[in-house]
C-alpha positions in Angstrom: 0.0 0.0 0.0 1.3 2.9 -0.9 2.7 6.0 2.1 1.3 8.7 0.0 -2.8 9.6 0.3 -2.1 11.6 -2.4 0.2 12.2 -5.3 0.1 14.2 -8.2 2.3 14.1 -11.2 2.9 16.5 -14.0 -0.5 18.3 -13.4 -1.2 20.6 -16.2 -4.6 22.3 -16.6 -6.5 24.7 -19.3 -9.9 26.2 -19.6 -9.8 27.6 -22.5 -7.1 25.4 -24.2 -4.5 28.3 -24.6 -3.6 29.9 -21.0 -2.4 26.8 -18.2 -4.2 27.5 -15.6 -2.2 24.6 -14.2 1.6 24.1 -15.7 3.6 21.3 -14.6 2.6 20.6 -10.7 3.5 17.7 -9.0 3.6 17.0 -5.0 3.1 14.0 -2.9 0.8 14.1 0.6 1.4 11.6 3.0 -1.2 9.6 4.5 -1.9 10.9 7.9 -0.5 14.4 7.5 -2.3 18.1 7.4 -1.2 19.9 4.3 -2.4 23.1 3.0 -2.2 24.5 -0.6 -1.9 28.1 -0.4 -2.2 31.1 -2.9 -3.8 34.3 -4.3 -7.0 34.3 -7.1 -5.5 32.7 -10.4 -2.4 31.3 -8.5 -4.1 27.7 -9.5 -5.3 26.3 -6.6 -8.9 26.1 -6.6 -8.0 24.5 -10.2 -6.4 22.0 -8.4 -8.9 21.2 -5.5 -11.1 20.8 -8.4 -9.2 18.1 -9.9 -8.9 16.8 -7.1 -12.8 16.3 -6.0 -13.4 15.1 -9.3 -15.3 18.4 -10.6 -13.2 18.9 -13.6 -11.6 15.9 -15.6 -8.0 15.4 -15.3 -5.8 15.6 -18.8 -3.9 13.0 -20.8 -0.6 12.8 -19.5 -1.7 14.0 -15.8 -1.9 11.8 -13.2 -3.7 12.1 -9.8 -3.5 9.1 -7.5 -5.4 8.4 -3.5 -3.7 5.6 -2.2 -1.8 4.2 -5.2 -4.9 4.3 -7.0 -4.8 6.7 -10.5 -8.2 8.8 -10.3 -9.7 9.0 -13.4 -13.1 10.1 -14.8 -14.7 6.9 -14.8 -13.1 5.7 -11.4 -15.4 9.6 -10.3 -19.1 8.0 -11.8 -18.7 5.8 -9.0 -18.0 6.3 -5.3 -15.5 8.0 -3.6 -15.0 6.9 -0.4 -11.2 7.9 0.2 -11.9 11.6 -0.6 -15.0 13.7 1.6 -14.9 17.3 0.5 -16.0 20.7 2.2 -16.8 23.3 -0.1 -16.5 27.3 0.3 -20.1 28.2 0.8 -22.1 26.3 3.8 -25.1 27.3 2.5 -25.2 25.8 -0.8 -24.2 22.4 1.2 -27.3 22.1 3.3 -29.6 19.8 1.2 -32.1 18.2 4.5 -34.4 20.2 6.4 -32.4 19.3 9.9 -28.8 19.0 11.0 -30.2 15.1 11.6 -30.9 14.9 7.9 -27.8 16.4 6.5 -25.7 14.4 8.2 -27.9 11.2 7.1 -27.9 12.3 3.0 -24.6 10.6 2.3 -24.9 7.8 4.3 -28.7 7.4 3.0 -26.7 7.4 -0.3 -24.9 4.4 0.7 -27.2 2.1 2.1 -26.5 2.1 5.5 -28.9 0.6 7.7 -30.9 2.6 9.7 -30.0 1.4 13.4 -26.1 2.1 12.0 -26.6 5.3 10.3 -28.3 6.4 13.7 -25.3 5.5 15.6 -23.2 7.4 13.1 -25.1 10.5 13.1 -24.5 10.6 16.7 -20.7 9.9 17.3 -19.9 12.6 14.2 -21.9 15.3 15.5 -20.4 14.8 18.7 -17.0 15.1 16.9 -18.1 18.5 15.7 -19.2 19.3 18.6 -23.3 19.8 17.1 -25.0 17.0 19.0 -27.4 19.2 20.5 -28.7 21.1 17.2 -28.8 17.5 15.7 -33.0 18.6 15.4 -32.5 22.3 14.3 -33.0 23.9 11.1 -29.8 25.1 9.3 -31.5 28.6 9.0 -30.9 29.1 12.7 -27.2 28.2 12.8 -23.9 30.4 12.0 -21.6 29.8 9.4 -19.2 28.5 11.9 -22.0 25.6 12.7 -22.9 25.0 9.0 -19.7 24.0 8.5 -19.3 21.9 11.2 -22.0 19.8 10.2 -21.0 19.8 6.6 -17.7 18.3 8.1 -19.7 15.7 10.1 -21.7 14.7 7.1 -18.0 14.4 5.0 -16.8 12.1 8.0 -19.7 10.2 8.9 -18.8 7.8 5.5 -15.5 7.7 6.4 -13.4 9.1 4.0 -9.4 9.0 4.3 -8.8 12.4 3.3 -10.9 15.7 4.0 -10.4 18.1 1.7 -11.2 22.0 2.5 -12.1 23.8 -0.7 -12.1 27.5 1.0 -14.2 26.1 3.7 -13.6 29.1 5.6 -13.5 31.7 3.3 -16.5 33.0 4.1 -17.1 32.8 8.2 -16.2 35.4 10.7 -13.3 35.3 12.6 -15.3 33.3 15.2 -16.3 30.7 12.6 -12.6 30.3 11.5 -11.7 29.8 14.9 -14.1 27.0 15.2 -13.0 25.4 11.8 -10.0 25.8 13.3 -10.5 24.1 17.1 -12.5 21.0 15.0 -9.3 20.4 12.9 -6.9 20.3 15.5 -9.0 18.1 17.5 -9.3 15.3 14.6 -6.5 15.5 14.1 -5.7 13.8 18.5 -9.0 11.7 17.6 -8.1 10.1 13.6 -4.9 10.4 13.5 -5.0 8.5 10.5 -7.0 11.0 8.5 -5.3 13.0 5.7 -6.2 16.5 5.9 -5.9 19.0 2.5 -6.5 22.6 3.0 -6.7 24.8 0.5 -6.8 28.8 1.5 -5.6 31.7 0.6 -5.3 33.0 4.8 -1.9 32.2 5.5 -3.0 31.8 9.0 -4.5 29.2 8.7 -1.5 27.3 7.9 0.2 27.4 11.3 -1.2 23.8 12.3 0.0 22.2 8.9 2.4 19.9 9.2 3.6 21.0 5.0 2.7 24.2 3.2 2.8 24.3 -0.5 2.3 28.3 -2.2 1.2 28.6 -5.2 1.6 30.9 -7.5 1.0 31.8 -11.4 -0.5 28.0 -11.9 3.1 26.9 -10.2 4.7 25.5 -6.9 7.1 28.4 -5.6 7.7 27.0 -2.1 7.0 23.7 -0.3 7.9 22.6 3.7 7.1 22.6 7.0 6.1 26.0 8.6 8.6 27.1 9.8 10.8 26.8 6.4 7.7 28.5 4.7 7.7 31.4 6.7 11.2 32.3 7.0 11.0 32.9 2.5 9.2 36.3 3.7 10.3 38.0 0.5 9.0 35.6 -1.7 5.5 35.4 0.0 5.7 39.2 -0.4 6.4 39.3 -3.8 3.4 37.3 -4.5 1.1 39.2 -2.5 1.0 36.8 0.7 1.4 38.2 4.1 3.5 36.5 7.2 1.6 35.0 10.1 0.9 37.2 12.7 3.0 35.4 15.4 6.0 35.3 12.8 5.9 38.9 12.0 6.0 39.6 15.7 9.1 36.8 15.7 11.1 39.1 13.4 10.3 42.4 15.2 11.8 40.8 18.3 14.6 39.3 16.4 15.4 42.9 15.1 15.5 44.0 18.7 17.9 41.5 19.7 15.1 39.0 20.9 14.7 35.3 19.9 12.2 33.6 20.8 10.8 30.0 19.8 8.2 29.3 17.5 6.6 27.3 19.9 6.8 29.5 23.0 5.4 32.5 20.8 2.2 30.5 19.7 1.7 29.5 22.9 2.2 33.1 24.1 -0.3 34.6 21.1 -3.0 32.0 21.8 -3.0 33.0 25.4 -3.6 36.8 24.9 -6.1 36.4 21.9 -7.7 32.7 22.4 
């Protein structure tokens, strides 16, 4: 079986058959890991998360693969249970008239008995911390909560990698810190889970254990962190902005001050939790 969830070779992409939107990408994710794909508009990764999901067909001579397994677009006509996705726009997700029901489309899809799919329902609501809106309308909750229970529905058929298409693009700052809280916590509870993020907040990266930027249809960096965000120029030039901890890190360093990584986040998330 192969290490990598995902790997993607020689990824080239085109709307229109003249400009690549896409030009020559390849990467590898390894199973278990939290990687996110960062970049500005037309830097080429929402091209790619689409390509990824399945929602545009991949072209002769590219190769996606999940789990040693080459995606293609008949493999997509039937199901996909290594890949659960979480799209930009919680509202257009919602498709029952409770949170109960929302979470029960997919696996209603699938078959599951009803005595299991109730048992489901309940353990992946709890993971997201909904079970007691499991009877609400999705009217009544916040962005934040929507996606929560979009991310329930995603995990309750088990997928091996979540991917976030911009799945926080458009919450408050309280909604992104709840997106943020559910991550970290899968991450202690399926350690096993492969988790894709593609955003264009740098902050949101500061949990990943890799960071690919993006840029002009192209890879321009790729690490941990902390290699990342020491490349300040070149996330400048293209328009992306430090983290906020780091850009206090290099303040203090020009005053003489070093301080850890580690001891700064720990410091930042006490005074604004």
């Amino acid at each position: 079986m192969s290490k990598f969830a995902l790997e993607v070779s020689n990824l080239r992409y085109s709307y229109d058959r003249n400009v690549e939107v896409l030009n020559d990408v390849s990467f590898n994710v390894k199973a278990g890991t939290y990687v996110s794909v960062i970049g500005h508009n037309g830097s080429g990764k929402s091209t790619l998360a689409k390509l990824i999901a399945g929602i545009l067909d991949i072209r002769k001579g590219s190769t996606i693969k999940v789990f040693g397994e080459s995606l293609t677009s008949a493999s997509f006509e039937n199901e996909r249970p290594d890949i659960g996705i979480v799209f930009q726009n919680p509202d257009n997700q919602f498709i029952g008239a409770t949170v109960r029901d929302d979470i029960a489309f997919g696996l209603e899809n699938k078959r599951v008995p009803q005595q299991d799919m109730d048992a489901l329902i309940e353990e992946y609501a709890k993971k997201v911390g909904m079970s007691e809106f499991l009877d609400k309308e999705p009217v009544n909750l916040s962005g934040g909560q929507k996606q929560r229970v979009a991310i329930a529905g995603v995990l309750a058929m088990k997928p091996r990698i979540l991917l976030l298409d911009e799945a926080t693009a458009m919450l408050d700052p309280r909604g992104k810190r709840e997106i943020k809280d559910i991550i970290l916590e899968l991450r202690k509870e399926v350690p096993d889970l492969t988790i894709i993020s593609i955003t264009h907040d740098i902050e949101e990266t500061l949990n990943s254990d890799e960071i690919i930027v993006m840029n002009g249809g192209k890879i321009v960096l790729q690490g941990p962190p902390d290699k990342i965000y020491k490349n300040h120029e070149i996330l400048t030039s293209i328009r992306l902005d430090l983290p906020f901890i780091f850009k206090i890190k290099l303040e203090l360093a020009a005053q003489g001050i070093e301080v850890k990584s580690n001891d700064l986040t720990s410091l930042v998330e006490e005074l604004w939790p």
